[in-house]
N, C-alpha and C positions, 0 to 999 in steps of 0.2 A: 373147602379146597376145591378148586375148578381150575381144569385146563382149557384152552382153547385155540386149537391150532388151525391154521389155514394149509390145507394142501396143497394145492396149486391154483394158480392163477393169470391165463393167458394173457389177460389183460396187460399184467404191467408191463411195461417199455423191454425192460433187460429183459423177458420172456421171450417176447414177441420177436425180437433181437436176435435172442441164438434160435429159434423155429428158421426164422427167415435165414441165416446164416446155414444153417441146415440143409434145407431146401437148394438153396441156391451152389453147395457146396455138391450136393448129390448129381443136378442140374450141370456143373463145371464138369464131371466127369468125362462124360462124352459119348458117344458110342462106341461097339467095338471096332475094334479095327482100326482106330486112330492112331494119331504118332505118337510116339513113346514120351513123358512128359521132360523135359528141361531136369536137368539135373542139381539138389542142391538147393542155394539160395536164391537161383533163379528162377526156381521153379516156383517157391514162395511167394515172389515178387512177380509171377506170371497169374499165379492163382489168386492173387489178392488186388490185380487189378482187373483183370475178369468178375473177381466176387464186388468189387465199387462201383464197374460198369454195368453191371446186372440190375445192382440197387438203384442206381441212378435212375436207368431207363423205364423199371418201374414205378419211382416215383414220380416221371414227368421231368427228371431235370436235364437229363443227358440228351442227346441226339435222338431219334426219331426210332424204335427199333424196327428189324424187319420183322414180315408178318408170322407168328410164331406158330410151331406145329401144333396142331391140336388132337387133342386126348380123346380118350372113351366118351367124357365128360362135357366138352368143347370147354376152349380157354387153357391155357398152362396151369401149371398143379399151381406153381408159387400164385395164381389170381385167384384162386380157387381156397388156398387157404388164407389171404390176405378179407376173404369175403366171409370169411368164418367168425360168429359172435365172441366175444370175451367168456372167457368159463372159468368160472371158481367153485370149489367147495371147501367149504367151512364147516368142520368138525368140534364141539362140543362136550366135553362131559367129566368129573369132575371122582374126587372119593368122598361119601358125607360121612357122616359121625355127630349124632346128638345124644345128649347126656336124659332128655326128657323125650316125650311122644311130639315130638312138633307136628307130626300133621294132626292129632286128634286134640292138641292144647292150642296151637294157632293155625287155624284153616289158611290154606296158602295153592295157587297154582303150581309153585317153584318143588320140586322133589327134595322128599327127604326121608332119614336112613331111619329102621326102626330103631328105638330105644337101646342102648348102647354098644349096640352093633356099627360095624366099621363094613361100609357098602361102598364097588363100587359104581357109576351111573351114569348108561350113555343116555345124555339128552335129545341130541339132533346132529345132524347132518343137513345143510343145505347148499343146496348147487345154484347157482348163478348164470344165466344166460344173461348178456344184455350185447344190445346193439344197437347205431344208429341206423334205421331202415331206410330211411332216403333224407332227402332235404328239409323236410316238414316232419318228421318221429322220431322217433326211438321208442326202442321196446325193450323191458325188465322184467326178468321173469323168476323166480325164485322158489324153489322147490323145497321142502323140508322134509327130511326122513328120520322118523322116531322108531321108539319102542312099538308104538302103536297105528305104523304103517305111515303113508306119504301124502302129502296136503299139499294146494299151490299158497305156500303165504302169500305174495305178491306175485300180480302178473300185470304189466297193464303197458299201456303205449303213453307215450307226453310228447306232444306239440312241440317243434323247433321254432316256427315264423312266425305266432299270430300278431300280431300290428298292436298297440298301443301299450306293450307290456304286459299283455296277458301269456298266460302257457294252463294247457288243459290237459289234466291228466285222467286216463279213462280206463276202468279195469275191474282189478280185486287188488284193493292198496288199503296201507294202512292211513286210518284216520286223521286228518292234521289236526289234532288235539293234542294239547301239552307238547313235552320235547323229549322224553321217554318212551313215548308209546308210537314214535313215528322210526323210530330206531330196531334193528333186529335184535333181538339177545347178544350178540357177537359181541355189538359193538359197543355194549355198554362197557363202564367204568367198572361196573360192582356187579358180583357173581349172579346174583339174583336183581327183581324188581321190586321198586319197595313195596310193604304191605297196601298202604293207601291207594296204590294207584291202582293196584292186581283186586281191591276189593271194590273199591269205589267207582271206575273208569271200567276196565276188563280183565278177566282173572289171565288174559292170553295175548290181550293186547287190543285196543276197540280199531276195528276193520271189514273189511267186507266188501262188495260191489258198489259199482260206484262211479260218482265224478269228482274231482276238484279242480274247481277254477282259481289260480293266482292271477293276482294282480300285485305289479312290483310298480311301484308310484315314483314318479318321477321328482325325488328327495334329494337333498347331500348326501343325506344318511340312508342305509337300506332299511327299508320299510316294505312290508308284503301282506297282502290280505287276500286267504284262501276263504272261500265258499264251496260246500260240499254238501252231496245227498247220498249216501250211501242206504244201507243195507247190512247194520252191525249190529253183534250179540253183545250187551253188558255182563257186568260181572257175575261169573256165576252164573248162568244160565245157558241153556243150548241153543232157545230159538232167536232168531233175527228180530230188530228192529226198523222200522221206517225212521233213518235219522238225518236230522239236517243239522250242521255245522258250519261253523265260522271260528277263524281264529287270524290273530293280527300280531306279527313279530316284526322288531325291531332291531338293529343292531347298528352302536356306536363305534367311533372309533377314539378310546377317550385320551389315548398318547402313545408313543410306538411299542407296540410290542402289547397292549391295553387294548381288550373289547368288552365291551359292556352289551349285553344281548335280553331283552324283555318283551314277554308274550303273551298276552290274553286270546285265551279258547272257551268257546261255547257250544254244548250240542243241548237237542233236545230229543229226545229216543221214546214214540209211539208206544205205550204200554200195549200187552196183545190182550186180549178177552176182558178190556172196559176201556170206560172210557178217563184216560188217566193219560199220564208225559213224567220222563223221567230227564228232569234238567241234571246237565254234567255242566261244573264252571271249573276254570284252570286258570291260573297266572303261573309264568315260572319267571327266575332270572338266571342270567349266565354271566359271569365275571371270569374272563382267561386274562395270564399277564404272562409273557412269557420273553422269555431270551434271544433276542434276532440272532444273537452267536452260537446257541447252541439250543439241543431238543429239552432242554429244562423249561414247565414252566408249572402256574400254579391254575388249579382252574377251583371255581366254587359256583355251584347251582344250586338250587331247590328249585321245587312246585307246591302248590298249596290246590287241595281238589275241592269240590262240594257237589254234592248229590243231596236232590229237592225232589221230591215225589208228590207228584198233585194232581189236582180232579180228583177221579174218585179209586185214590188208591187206599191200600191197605193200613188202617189206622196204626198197625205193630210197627210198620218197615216207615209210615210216613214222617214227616219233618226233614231236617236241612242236617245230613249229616257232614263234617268235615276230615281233612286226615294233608300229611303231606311230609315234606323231608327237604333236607339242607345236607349236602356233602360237600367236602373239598376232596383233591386229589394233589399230592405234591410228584410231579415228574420228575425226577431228582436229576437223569440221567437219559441216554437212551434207551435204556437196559432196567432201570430200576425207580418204582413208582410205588409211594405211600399213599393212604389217602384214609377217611371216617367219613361215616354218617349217622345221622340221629333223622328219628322217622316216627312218626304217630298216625295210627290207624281206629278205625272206630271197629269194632267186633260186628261178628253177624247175627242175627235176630233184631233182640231190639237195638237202639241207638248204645246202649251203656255197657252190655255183656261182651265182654272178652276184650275190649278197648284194649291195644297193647302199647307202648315205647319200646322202642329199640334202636341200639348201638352196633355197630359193625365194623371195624378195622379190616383193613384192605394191606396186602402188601403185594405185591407183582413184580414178577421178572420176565424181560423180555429176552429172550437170547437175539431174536431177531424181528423183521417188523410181521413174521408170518406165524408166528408163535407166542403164545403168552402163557 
């Protein structure tokens, strides 16, 4: 079982909306010593063309305003907040209950309760700054706070203008490999990450410092080919790797309401004290069909991973091991969403020990689009 609610969030429109109406309402009031307001329905209809002509003049559309007093700060409070990033935070965490030892029978990143005990477990907290910094950025900034103190997952800046379809993203981001692991926790479908990807790719998500350069090609169809050099740890491990990556996704549009979405990822990750490369390969697909009339629709993905260990690595961990997963999710509703997966993972040590299958039913209720 897993909740995951979102707190707040500036960002969205109706937010932004009643701040601004806020602001500008406080703003109406006046100084002291003013004339007493209109009484009534007039007074309504006094306040509410004042608060359009407010709006107006700072969006550019109305008449020219005059020149406005200025603050402790310089500027008026409403430009002041109108210059303030988008803030969210997204909260986390869940009650577990297992019938057996899962963390000591299937090793896993994902938290889990001891043996038949009913626990329960905060995961994370992360906070979200983002903003467009001028004409040419934007900056993402993403914070996570756990049991075990606070990390920046993501922070980086991306290019608004460069010329032929390129966009450069420069920071601590997550890896563009697969379509899972470029995703927060939040925002996934299913409580957890499946086993293949958390063992085979990274137990936390493969990331780190870094560039990625897009290129979006000049197609009918969208097609994008990112190139990256980061600085990421694989699974199960602490220390960084030298990596370079590539990955190429595509997305169809196969009839309304129909996308078809298909992606090949490659990294290869510098082994550290020999001389050895740890190749990561990925394909996934995404199949969404959904309803123009309403929020129903169905969606079905997999990934398929493989990890190749070569030069001169360790003859126990070496060979081409695979693992991967297929779910569907049925959105029934606004409010109420089904969904399964089935997922195969290779064990750790050698290629054969502890190999698991596993099934997962999903059931979700939304009260609302901030709450799940």
């Amino acid at each position: 079982m897993t909740l995951v609610a979102r707190l707040a969030r500036r960002g969205d429109s109706h937010m932004n909306w009643l701040i601004l109406a806020g602001a500008l309402a406080a703003g109406a009031a006046g100084p002291p010593g003013a004339a007493p307001p209109v009484a009534g329905d007039e007074q309504k209809q006094a306040e509410s063309r004042k608060l359009e002509d407010e709006i107006a003049r700072q969006l550019g559309t109305g008449a020219a305003p005059a020149a406005p007093a200025q603050g402790a700060a310089g500027g008026t409070a409403l430009g002041r907040l109108l210059l303030l990033p988008d803030i969210s935070a997204v909260g986390r965490g869940g009650v577990f209950w297992n019938r057996l030892d899962a963390g000591g029978l299937s090793p896993r990143a994902a938290p889990a309760a001891p043996p038949g005990k009913l626990q329960p477990i905060f995961e994370e907290m992360e906070l979200a700054l983002q903003a467009v910094v001028d004409p040419f950025a934007r900056a993402d900034i993403f914070i996570a706070f756990g049991a075990e103190g606070a990390e920046v997952e993501e922070a980086y800046l991306t290019t608004l203008a460069l010329p032929a379809g390129l966009q450069l993203r420069g920071g601590t981001l997550f890896a563009p490999f697969g379509r899972l692991n470029q995703q927060h926790p939040h925002a996934w479908d299913f409580a957890d990450a499946p086993l293949a990807m958390a063992r085979l790719v990274a137990a936390d998500g493969l990331k780190g410092p870094g560039a990625d350069l897009a290129w979006l090609a000049p197609l009918p169809w969208f097609a994008e080919l990112h190139l990256a050099y980061q600085e990421t740890t694989p699974a199960f491990e602490a220390e960084g790797r030298r990596t370079g990556l590539a990955r190429l996704v595509q997305y169809l549009d196969l009839a309304e309401g129909a996308t078809l979405g298909a992606g090949l990822s490659a990294a290869r990750l510098e082994e550290a004290g020999r001389r050895a490369w740890r190749d990561l390969y990925g394909a996934d697909l995404l199949l969404r069909i959904r309803d123009p009339a309403s929020r129903a629709h169905v969606l079905v993905q997999g990934e398929l991973f493989a990890r190749r260990l070569s030069g001169q690595a360790d003859p126990a961990t070496g060979g081409t091991r695979l693992g991967g997963y297929a779910q569907v999710l049925w959105r029934m509703s606004r409010a109420w969403a089904l969904g399964a997966r089935w997922e195969s993972a290779p064990g750790e040590g050698t290629p054969l020990a502890g190999a698991e299958n596993r099934v997962t039913a999903l059931a979700a209720f939304l009260p609302s689009e901030f709450l799940r």
